[in-house]
N, C-alpha and C positions, 0 to 999 in steps of 0.2 A: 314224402318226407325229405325235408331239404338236408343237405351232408353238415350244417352248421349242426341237426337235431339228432343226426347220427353219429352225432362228437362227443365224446362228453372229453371236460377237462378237470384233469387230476395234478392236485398238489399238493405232495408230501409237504409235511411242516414237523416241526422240531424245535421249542421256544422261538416262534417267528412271530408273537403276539403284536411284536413294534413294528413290524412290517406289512405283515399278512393283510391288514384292514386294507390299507393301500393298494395291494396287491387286488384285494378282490374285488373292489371298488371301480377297478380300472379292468375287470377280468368282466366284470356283471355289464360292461358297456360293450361288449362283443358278443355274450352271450348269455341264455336266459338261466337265471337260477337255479333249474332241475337238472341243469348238464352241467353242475360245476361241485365235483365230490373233493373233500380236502382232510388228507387223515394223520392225525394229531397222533405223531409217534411218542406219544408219553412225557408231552410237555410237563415243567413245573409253571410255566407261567400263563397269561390269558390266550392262548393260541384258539383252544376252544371256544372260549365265549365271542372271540369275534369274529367266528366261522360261521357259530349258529345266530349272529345279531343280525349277519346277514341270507339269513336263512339257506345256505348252500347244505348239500348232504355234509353231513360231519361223519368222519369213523373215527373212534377211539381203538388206539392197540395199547397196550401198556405190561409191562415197564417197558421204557423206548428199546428199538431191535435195529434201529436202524434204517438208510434212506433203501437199501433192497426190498426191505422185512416190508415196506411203506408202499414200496412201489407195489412189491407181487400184491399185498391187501387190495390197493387201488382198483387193480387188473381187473379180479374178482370181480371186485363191489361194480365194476361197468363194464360188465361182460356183456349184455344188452346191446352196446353199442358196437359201431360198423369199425370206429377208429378211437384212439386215446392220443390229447393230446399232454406231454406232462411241463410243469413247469416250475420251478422253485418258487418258495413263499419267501424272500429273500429279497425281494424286488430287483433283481440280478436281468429279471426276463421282463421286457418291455411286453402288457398283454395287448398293446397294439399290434404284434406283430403277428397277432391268431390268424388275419385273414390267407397271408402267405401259404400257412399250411395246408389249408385247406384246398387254396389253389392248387401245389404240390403234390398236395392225393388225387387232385383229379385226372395229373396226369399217369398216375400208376404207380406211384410210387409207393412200397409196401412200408420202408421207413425213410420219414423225414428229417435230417437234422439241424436247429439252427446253427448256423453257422457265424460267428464273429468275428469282425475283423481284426487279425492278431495285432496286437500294438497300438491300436487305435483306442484307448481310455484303459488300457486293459496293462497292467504293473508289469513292466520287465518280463522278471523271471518267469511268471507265469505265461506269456505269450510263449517266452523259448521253448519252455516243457510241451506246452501245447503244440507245437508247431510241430516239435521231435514226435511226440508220442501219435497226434494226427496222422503225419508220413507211416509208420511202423503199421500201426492199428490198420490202417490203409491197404500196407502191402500182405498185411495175415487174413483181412477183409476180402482179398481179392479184387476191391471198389474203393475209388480215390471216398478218402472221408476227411474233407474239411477241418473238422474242429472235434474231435474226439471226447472231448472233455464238457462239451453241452448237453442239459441234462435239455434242454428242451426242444422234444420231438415231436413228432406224429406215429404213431402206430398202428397196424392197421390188426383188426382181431384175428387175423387168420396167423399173421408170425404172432402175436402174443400167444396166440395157444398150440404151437409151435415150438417156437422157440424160447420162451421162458419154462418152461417146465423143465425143459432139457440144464438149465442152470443152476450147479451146485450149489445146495440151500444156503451155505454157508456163507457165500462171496457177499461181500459186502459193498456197499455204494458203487463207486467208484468201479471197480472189479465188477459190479454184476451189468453196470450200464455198458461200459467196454464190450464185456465176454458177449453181449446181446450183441450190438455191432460185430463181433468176427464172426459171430454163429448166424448170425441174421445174411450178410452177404457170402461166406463158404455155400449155405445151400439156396443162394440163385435168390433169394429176393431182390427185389431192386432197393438203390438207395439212394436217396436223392437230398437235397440240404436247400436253404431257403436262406439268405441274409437277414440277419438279425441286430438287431443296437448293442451295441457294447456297454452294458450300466453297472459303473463299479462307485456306490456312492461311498459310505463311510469303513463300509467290511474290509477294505485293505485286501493285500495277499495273503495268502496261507501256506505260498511255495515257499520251502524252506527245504535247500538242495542237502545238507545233512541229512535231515528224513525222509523227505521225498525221493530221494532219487532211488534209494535201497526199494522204498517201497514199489515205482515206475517199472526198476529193471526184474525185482521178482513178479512185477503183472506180465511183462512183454516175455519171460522164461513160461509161463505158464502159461499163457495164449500160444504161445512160437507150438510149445509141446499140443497142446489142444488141436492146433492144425495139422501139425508134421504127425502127428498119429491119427487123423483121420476120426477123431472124436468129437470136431465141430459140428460134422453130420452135412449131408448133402440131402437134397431132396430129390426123388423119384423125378429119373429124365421124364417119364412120363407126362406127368403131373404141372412137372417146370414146363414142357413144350405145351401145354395148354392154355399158358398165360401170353399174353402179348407183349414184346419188350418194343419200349417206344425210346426217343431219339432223348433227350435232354435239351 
């Protein structure tokens, strides 16, 4: 079995019916149909119908719960598979840029993150936040991590069933993709990133440092604590000396 057929990719959606078509269109020319699950977190508009026009697995969860509540569903529904790649139905994520990852696992790497280049298409304020929050996220990780704030990864099944389970049900998007980064490298997986296009077409920003920031500095109070008490979790030296740490 080739590692493209041990991938499956996952992506959460949430009224993305204007987008999603494109998105899958351009996801279907990297990989085939049966590896591509997309779960309609409690759309009001056509998310669904043009999930399944294109016959990819569909999951309905309803009333919407959320991009965590969407992601852990995903996990589940491709547990089967050796790795998950996830991506927004947003068109945010070039799915040209699938083969990368794949590359990136083959060197060892347990999570992959894209990474983009901050400033580079990408609106001010949200580069800065990115940048701040990347360095921090980074130093609580224990592993430099690029771009913090990109949902679109690789994972491999051994930390998803791992490491997500260990994450309060409650943490929501944002907080629960983070909190997997700091719990993911405290117990010894490796972490690795991939360069990715920066595509910001018509969605604008959403940083808006009134709210935002309040929200950032209680995520980074609540990881800081999650480390400094020894609740991220370490993995068995054992276990960790069995794996092979390779060069970057």
């Amino acid at each position: 079995m080739s590692a493209s057929e041990c991938t499956a990719i996952l992506i959460p959606a949430y009224n993305a019916g204007r987008y999603l078509g494109g998105v899958l269109d351009r996801v279907l020319a990297q990989a085939a149909r049966e590896h591509i699950y997309v779960v309609d977190d409690g759309s009001r508009d056509d998310t669904a119908a043009v999930a399944e026009a294109r016959g990819v697995h569909l999951i309905r969860q309803s009333p919407n719960q959320g991009k965590a509540a969407a992601l852990r569903t995903g996990f589940q529904a491709t547990r089967a598979y050796d790795r998950v790649i996830t991506l927004d139905a947003d068109g945010q994520h070039d799915p040209a840029d699938l083969p990368r990852f794949l590359e990136a696992a083959a060197q060892r790497n347990d999570l992959v993150v894209g990474a983009r280049t901050l400033g580079r298409g990408m609106p001010g304020l949200r580069a800065f936040g990115n940048r701040v929050s990347s360095w921090y996220i980074g130093v609580l990780a224990g592993q430099p991590i690029p771009d913090s704030q990109s949902g679109y990864r690789l994972h491999t099944r051994a930390l998803i069933d791992s490491v997500v389970p260990a994450i309060e049900p409650r943490a929501y998007g944002f907080l629960f993709e983070t909190e997997l980064l700091v719990r993911a490298g405290r117990q010894g997986y490796r972490l690795g990133s991939v360069p990715i296009a920066t595509v910001y077409a018509d969605q604008g920003s959403h940083f808006h440092p009134a709210t935002e920031l309040p929200r950032f500095l209680s995520l980074f109070a609540r990881l800081t604590l999650l480390v400094v008490s020894g609740q991220a979790g370490r993995r068995a030296a054992a276990e960790a000396a069995k794996e092979p740490r390779w060069s970057s």
